[in-house]
N, C-alpha and C positions, 0 to 999 in steps of 0.2 A: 896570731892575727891573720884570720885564711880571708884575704878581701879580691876582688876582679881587679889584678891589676892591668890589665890590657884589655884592648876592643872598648866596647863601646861605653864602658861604665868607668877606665882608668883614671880622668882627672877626680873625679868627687872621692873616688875609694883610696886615692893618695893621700885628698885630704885628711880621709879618717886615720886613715894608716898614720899621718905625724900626730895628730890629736892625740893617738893612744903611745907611741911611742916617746911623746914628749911628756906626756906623765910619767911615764917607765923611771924616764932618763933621772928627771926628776927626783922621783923615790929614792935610785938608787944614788944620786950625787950626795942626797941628804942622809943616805942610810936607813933608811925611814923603818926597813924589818932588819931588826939587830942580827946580825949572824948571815944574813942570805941578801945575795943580790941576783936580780929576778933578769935571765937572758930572754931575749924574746925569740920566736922562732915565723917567721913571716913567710906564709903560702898564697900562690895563686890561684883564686877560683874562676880563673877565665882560660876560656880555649879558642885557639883560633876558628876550629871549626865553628862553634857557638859565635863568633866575633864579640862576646858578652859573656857576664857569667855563666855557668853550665854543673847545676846540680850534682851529675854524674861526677865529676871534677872536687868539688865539694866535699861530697861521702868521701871519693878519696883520700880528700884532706883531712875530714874527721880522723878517716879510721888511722892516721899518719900520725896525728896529731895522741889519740888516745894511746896509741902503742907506744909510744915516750912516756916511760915511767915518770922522767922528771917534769914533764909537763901537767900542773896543779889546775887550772882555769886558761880559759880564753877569752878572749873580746873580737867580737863579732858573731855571725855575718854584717854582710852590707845588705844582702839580698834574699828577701824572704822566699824565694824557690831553693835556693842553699840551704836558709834555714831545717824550709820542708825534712830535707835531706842529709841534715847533718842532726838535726835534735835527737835522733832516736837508736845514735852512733853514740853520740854523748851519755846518751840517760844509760845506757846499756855498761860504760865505763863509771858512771856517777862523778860527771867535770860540768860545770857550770860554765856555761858560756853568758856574756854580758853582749849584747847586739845594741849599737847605738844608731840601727835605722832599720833594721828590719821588722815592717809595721804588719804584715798578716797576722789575725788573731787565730786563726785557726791554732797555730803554735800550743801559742798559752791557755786556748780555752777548755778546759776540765773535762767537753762532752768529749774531743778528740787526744786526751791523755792516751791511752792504750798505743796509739799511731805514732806520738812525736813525743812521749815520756815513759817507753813500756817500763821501765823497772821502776815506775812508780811517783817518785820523789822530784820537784820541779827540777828541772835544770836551765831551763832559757830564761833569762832576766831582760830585762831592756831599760835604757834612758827617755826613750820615747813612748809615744802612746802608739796607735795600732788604726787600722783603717774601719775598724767598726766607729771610728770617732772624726776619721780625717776623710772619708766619703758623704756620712751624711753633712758633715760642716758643709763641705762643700756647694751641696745641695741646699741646701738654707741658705749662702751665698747667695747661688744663683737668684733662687727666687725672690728673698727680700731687698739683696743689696743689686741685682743688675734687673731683676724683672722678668726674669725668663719664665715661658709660657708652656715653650716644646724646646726640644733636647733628643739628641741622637749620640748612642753612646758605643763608644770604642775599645777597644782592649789589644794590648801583646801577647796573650795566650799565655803570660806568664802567670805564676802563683802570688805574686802581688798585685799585677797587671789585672787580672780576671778578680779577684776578691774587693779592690779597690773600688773597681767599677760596679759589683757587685750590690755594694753597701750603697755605693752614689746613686745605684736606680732603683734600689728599693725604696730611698728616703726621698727621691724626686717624686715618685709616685703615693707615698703616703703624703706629701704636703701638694699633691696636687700639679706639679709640673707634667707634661703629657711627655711621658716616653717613645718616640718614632721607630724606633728599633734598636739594635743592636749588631756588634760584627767585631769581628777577631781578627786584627792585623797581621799577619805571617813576617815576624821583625827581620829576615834574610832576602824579602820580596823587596823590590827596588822600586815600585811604583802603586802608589796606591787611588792612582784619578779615578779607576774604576767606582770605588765604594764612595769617592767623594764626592762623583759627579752625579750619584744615586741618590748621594746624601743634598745635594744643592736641588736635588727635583723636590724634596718634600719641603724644602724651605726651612727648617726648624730655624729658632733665633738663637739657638749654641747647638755649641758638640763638646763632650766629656772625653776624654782620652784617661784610661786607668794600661798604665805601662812607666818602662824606663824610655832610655833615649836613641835605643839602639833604632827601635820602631818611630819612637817619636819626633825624631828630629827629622826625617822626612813629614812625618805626618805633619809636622809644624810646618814645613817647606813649601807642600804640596797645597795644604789648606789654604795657604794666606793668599795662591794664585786660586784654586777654585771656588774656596769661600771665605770671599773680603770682609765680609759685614757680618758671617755667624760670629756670636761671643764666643772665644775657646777656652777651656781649662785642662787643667788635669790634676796629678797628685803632688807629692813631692819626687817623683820620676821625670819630670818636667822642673825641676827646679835646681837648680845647679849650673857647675861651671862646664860641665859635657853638653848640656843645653845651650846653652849660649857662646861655648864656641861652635858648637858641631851644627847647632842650627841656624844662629845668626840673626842679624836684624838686616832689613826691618823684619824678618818672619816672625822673629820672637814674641815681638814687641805687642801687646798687649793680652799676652796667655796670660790667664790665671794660673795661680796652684797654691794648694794646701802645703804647709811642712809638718811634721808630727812631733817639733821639737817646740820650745819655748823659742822663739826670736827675741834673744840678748846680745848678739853681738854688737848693738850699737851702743848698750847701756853707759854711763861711766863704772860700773862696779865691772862689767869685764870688758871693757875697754884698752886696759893696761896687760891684761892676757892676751886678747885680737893682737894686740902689737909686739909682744914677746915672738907670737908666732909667726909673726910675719917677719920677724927680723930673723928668725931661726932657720926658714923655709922658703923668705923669697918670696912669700907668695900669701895673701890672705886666707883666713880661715873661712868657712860656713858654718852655719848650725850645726851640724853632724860632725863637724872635725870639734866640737864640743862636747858634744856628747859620748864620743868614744874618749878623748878625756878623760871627762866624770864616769865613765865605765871602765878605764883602767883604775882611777883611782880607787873607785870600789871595788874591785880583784883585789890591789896592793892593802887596802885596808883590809879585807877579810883575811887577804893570807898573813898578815900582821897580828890580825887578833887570836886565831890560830896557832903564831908562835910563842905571842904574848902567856898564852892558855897553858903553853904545857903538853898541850896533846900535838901527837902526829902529825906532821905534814902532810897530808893525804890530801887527795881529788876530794871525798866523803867531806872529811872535816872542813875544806872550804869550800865547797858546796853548802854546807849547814852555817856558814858565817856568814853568805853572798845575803842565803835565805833571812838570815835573823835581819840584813843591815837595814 
């Protein structure tokens, strides 16, 4: 489980961190794969330098991670510049990794196989959907459910950060919302009035933020003092519990954001789970500490079926269980 546990991305990537190890535990309390109980091995994808995750950091952890023979599958990343960078570390070992938030499509999309699957055969799965789906929503938002007209859009220079925002201006622009510009936050720079106060001469009636929160929680800070009355948004990098401590209210207090997960934690069907975890952790869950869940559970079932089968315990063979589930 290689997640940012430090800097600026720690509290949401702890959440996922017990989502999947509370499956684990699980599995194994109940014996769930006859004969095998499943250790987990849990890496850091954050560096101080980066104050956030840090791709470089990542591949490391791949290649850490593949060089353990006993290491069958994984769960995660958190974060699709990690992704970037660990998918093609993976495919090169044939280990399936299950990511219950990293949403760039680039990953999974077939034109860029060679890059982030060279040996061929899928190996990144996900619980989530991807930002070719969580940008333009957002953009249909804007326009049908707030009204907006014009829009000036932002980014972290990240590879979630940059694709996200990507997707939101090309679908703002095909349904008509007027695009003002564009501009790439530097998430280590400590003040951003400059581009805000450039951004408040054109007046738009929003701004689009595609990033996490290392960049955005200033941007949220700074914005709410230089522009009071633009509508803001952004993805689900803006949405979480590093957001709203690290930002704060009132700054917070009426950003939008997409999530790329179903929002069931209020349901009563998982209601009685929200509350297992919280009495385990202390602490509430969010969508995403569900979704790595449901992506540990699908590891433990494919490597289950695997055993059930007869055949080898291999990366290969549960790679092709992950595929069939």
């Amino acid at each position: 489980i290689p997640l940012p546990l430090t800097g600026a991305y720690a509290e949401d990537a702890t959440l996922i961190k017990n989502g999947a190890m509370m499956a684990i535990e699980e599995a194994n309390a109940k014996h769930a794969i006859k004969g095998h109980k499943i250790e987990v091995m849990v890496l850091n994808n954050a560096t101080a330098t980066a104050g956030q995750y840090d791709p470089a950091q990542a591949a490391l952890n791949a290649k850490k991670l593949v060089a353990d023979p006993s290491v069958v599958a994984n769960v995660g990343p958190q974060m699709s510049g990690d992704g970037k960078a660990m998918s093609p570390i993976f495919s090169q070992a044939n280990m399936a990794t299950v990511t219950p938030a990293s949403t760039n499509p680039d990953i999974t999309n077939p034109k860029f196989a060679p890059q982030y699957r060279p040996n061929g055969k899928a190996v990144y799965f996900r619980t989530v959907t991807t930002d070719a789906y969580q940008g333009p929503n957002m953009a249909n938002f804007y326009k049908k459910n707030l009204h907006v007209k014009s829009v000036y859009v932002l980014d972290d220079s990240g590879a979630y950060g940059v694709g996200l925002a990507d997707a939101f201006e090309a679908h703002a622009k095909e349904i008509g919302i007027k695009v003002l510009g564009r501009d790439r936050l530097d998430p280590r720079e400590a003040d951003y009035a400059t581009v805000l106060t450039k951004i408040k001469g054109m007046n738009p009636d929003a701004i689009f933020y595609g990033g996490v929160s290392q960049a955005g929680n200033k941007l949220i800070k700074q914005s709410y003092d230089i522009l009071p009355k633009a509508i803001k948004g952004g993805g689900d990098g803006v949405y979480g519990a590093d957001t709203l401590s690290g930002a704060g209210f009132p700054a917070c207090e009426g950003w939008y954001a997409t999530i790329a997960s179903p929002h069931v934690l209020d349901s009563a069907k998982v209601r009685p789970w929200a509350e297992k975890y919280t009495k385990k952790f202390g602490t509430g869950p969010n969508d995403y500490a569900l979704t790595a869940y449901n992506g540990a559970l699908a590891v433990v079932d494919a490597i289950n079926r695997v055993v059930k089968s007869g055949k080898p315990l291999t990366r290969e063979n549960v790679r092709d269980a992950l595929q069939a589930t």
